[in-house]
C-alpha positions in Angstrom: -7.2 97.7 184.8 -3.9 99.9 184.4 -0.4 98.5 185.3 0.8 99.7 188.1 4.0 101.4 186.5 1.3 102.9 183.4 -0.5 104.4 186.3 2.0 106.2 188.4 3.3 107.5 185.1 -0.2 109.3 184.8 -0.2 110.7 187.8 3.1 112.0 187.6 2.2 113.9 184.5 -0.6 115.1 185.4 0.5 116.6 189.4 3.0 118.0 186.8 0.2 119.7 184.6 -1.4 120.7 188.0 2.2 122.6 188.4 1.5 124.3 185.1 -2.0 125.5 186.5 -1.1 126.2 189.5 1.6 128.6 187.9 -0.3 130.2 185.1 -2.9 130.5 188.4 -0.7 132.3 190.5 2.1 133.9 188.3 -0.8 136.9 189.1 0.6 136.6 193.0 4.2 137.5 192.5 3.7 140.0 188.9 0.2 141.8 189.3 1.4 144.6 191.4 4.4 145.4 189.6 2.5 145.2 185.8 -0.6 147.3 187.7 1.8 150.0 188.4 3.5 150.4 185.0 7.6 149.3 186.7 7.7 146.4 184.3 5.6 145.3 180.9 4.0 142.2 181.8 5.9 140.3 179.3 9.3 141.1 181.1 7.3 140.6 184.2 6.0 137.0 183.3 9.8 136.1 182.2 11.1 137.3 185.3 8.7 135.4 187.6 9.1 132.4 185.3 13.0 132.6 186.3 13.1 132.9 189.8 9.9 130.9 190.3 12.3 127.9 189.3 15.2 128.8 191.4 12.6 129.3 194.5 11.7 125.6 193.9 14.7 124.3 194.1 16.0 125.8 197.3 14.2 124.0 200.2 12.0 120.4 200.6 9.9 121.3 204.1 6.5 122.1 202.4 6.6 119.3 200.0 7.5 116.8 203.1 4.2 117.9 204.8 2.2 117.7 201.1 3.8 113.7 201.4 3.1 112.8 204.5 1.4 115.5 206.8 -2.2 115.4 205.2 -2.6 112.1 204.6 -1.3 108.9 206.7 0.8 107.2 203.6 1.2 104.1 205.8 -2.7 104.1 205.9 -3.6 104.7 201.9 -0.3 102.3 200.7 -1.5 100.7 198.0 -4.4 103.2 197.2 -2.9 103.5 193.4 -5.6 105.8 192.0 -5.9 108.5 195.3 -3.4 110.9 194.3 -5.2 110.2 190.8 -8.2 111.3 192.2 -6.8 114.1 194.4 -5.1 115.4 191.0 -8.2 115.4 189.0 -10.1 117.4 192.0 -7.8 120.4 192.6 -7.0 120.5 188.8 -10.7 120.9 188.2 -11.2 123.5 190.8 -8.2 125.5 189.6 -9.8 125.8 186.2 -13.4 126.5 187.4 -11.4 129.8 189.9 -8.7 130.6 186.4 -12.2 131.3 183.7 -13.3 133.4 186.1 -10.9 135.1 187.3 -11.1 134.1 191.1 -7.6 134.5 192.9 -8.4 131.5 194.7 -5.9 128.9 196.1 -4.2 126.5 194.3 -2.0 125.3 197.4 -6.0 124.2 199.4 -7.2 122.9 196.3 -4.7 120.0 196.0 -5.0 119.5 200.0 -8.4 119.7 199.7 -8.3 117.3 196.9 -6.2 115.2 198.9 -8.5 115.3 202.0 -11.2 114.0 199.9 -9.8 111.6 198.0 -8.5 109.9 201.2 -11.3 109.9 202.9 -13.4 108.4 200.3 -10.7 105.6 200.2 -10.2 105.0 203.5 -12.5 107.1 205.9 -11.3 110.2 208.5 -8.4 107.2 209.9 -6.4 108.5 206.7 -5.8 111.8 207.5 -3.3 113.0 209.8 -5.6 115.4 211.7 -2.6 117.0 214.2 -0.3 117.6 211.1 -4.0 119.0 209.0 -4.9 121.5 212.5 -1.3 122.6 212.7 0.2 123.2 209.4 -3.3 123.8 207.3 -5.9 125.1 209.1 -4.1 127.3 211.7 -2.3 129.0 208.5 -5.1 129.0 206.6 -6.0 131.6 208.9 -3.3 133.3 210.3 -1.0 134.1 207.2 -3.9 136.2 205.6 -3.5 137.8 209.3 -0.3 138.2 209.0 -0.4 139.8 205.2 -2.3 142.1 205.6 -0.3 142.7 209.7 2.7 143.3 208.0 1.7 145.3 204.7 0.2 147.7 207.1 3.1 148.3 209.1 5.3 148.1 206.6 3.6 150.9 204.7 2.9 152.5 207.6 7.2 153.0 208.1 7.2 154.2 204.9 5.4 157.2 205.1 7.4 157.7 208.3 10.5 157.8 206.8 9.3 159.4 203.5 6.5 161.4 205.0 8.8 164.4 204.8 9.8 163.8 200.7 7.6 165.0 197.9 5.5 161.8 196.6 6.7 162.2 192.7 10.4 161.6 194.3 9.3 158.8 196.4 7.7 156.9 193.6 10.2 157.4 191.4 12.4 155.3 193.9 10.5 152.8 194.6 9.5 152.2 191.1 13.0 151.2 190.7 12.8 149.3 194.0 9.6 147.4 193.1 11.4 145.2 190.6 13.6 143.6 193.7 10.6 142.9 195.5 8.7 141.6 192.6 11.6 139.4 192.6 11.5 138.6 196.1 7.9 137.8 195.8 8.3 135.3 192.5 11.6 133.6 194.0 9.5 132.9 197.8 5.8 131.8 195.7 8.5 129.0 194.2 10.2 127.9 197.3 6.1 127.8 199.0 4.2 126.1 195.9 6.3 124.2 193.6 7.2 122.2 196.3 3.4 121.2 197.1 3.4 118.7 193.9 6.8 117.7 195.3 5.1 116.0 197.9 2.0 114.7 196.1 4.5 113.3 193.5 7.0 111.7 196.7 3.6 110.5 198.3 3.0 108.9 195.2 5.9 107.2 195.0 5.7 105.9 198.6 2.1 103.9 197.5 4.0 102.6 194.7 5.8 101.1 196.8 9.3 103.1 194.8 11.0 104.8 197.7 10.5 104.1 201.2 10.2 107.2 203.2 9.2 110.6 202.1 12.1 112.4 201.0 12.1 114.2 197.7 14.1 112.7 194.7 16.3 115.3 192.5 14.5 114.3 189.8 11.0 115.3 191.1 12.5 118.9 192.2 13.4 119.4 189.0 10.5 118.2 187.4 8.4 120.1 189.5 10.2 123.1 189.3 10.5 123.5 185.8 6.7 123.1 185.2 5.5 125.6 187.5 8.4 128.1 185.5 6.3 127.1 182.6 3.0 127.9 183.9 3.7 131.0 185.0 5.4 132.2 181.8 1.8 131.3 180.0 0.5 133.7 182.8 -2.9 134.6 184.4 -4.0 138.0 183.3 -7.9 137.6 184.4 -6.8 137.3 188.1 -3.4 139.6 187.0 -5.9 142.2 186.7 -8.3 141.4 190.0 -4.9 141.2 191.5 -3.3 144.7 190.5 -6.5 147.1 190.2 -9.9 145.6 191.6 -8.5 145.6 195.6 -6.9 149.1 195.1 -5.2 151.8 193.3 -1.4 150.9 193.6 1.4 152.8 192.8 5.1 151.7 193.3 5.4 152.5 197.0 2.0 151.0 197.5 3.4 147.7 195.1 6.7 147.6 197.3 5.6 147.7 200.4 2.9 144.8 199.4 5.2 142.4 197.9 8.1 142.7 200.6 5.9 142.0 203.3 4.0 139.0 200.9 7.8 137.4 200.3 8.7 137.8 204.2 5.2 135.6 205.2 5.5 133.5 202.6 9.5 132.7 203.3 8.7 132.5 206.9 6.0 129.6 206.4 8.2 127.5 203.8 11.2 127.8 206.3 8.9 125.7 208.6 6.8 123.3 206.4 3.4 125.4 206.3 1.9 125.0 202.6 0.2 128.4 202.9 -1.5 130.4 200.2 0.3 132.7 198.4 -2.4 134.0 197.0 -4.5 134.7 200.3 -1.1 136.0 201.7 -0.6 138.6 198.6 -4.2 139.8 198.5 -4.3 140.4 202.2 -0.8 142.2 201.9 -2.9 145.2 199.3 -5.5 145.1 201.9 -3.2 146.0 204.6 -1.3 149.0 202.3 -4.2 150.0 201.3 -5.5 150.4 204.5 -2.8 153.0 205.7 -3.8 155.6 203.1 -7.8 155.3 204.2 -10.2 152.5 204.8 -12.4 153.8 201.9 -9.3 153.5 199.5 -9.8 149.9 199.8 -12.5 148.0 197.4 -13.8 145.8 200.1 -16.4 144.3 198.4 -13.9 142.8 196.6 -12.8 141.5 199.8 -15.6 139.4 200.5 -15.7 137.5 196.8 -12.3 136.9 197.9 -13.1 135.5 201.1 -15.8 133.2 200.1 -13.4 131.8 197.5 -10.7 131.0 200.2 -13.6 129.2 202.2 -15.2 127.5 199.7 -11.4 125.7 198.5 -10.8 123.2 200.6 -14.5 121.6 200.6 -15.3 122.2 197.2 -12.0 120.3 195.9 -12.4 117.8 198.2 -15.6 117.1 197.1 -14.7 117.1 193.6 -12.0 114.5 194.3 -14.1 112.6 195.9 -16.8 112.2 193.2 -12.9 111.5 191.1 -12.3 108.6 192.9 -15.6 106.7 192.9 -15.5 106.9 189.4 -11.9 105.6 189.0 -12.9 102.9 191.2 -15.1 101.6 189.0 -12.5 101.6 186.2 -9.3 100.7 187.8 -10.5 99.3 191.3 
């Protein structure tokens, strides 16, 4: 059986490793339109997401107090040494299975998912904190797609209003300049949203241990956390870079402007109140909804369903995976 301290060291470095997935996962959510359209080389692109993706992480601590306790009751697990273990192990596993093939799943319902199942094999349903799980998982789980592709519609849609009258070579010439700011909007808000997940799984952890009394972040975690989702997303994720930028639909600059603003405003909006939402679901929804302006057949929507089914199958299939992870920990460190 591990010592306690030996323990929570390993699952500190590993929910760090999960930050370098989850990075290298979704460095394709904040760079993809922005290499697809030619603005920047996707080395310059990685580097630049890598940058801001660490001062995103460090400006807020809402999301990663839901992560630590919203999902699961930590009053209820205390003393469960190996769930986050378990949890880890299950959304890390996922996220590799969705990275080989190129799936632009979520990393963000992965490590809930994990969570969920790792809990409940622990403990049972009493674990999870069911109001918190409806509220600020499930209902976002479907409304911020919603809202993506709501907002990259009508935020194309303004565009051609107020450009309709300019020729199109001008117009993309402008925004190819422009698209770098959003780009950078886009890397600095998928920071503030996901690094702070494995804040809260980390602070959760913590709590068990029995190390810090309530859930509220150390510096040392932000940091921590921070700095390995930079570092995942400078090893980048060109499979789903290039599901990302040209299997949804043809983008040019305008097209990667418009779909990045409005992917930064959801995404911003959700951290600002606590709701771990998916960037990636928020992103891909945010090309459907550009796309959409210029004509419904511009759109690849079979590609739309593969997507789907991926964002569906998340949450279950992690927490099922974690909770295969923690019946065989048990019988090792139980």
């Amino acid at each position: 059986m591990f010592e306690i301290p030996l323990l929570l060291i390993a699952i500190v470095l590993l929910a760090l490793l999960f930050d370098v997935t989850n990075g290298a996962h979704d460095c394709a959510n904040a760079i993809a339109t922005v290499v697809s359209t030619k603005v920047l080389t996707p080395r310059t692109a990685v580097a630049m997401a890598a940058i801001l993706n660490l001062m995103g992480a460090l400006i807020g601590t809402e999301v990663a107090k839901t992560l630590g306790a919203g999902i699961v009751n930590a009053d209820v697990v205390a003393g469960s040494h190996i769930l986050v273990l378990a949890a880890l192990c299950g959304a890390i596993a996922w996220n590799c299975i969705t990275w080989f093939f190129g799936i632009p799943s979520s990393s963000s319902h992965a490590l809930i998912g994990g969570l969920i199942g790792a809990a409940v094999a622990d403990v049972g349903f009493d674990s999870l904190n069911g109001a918190s799980i409806v509220s600020k998982v499930l209902i976002p789980l479907v409304v911020s797609p919603l809202a993506g592709f709501t907002a990259g519609f009508l935020l194309m849609w303004l565009i051609y209003i107020i450009c309709g009258h300019i020729r199109r070579q001008k117009v993309n010439r402008t925004f190819y300049h422009l698209q770098v700011l959003s780009a950078g909007l886009m890397a600095t808000s998928h920071g503030l949203n996901d690094a702070q997940k494995t804040m809260g799984v980390i602070t959760l952890a913590l709590v068990i241990f029995g190390q810090i009394e309530t859930v509220e972040v150390p510096l040392w975690v932000k940091l921590a956390c921070a700095s390995a989702m930079s570092l995942g997303t400078a090893m980048g994720g060109w499979k789903i870079v290039k599901t990302m930028g040209h299997k949804i639909f043809k983008l040019e600059p305008v097209h990667g402007f418009a779909a990045e603003s409005a992917a930064a405003l959801v995404i911003s909006s959700a951290s600002l109140v606590g709701a771990p939402i998916s960037t990636t679901h928020t992103i891909s929804a945010c090309i459907f909804g550009v796309g959409s302006t210029k004509r419904l057949s511009a759109v690849r929507w079979g590609v739309a369903g593969h997507l789907i089914t991926a964002w569906v199958l998340t949450i279950p299939a992690a927490a099922a995976v974690s909770w295969v992870c923690f019946e065989i920990l048990n019988l090792f460190c139980g």
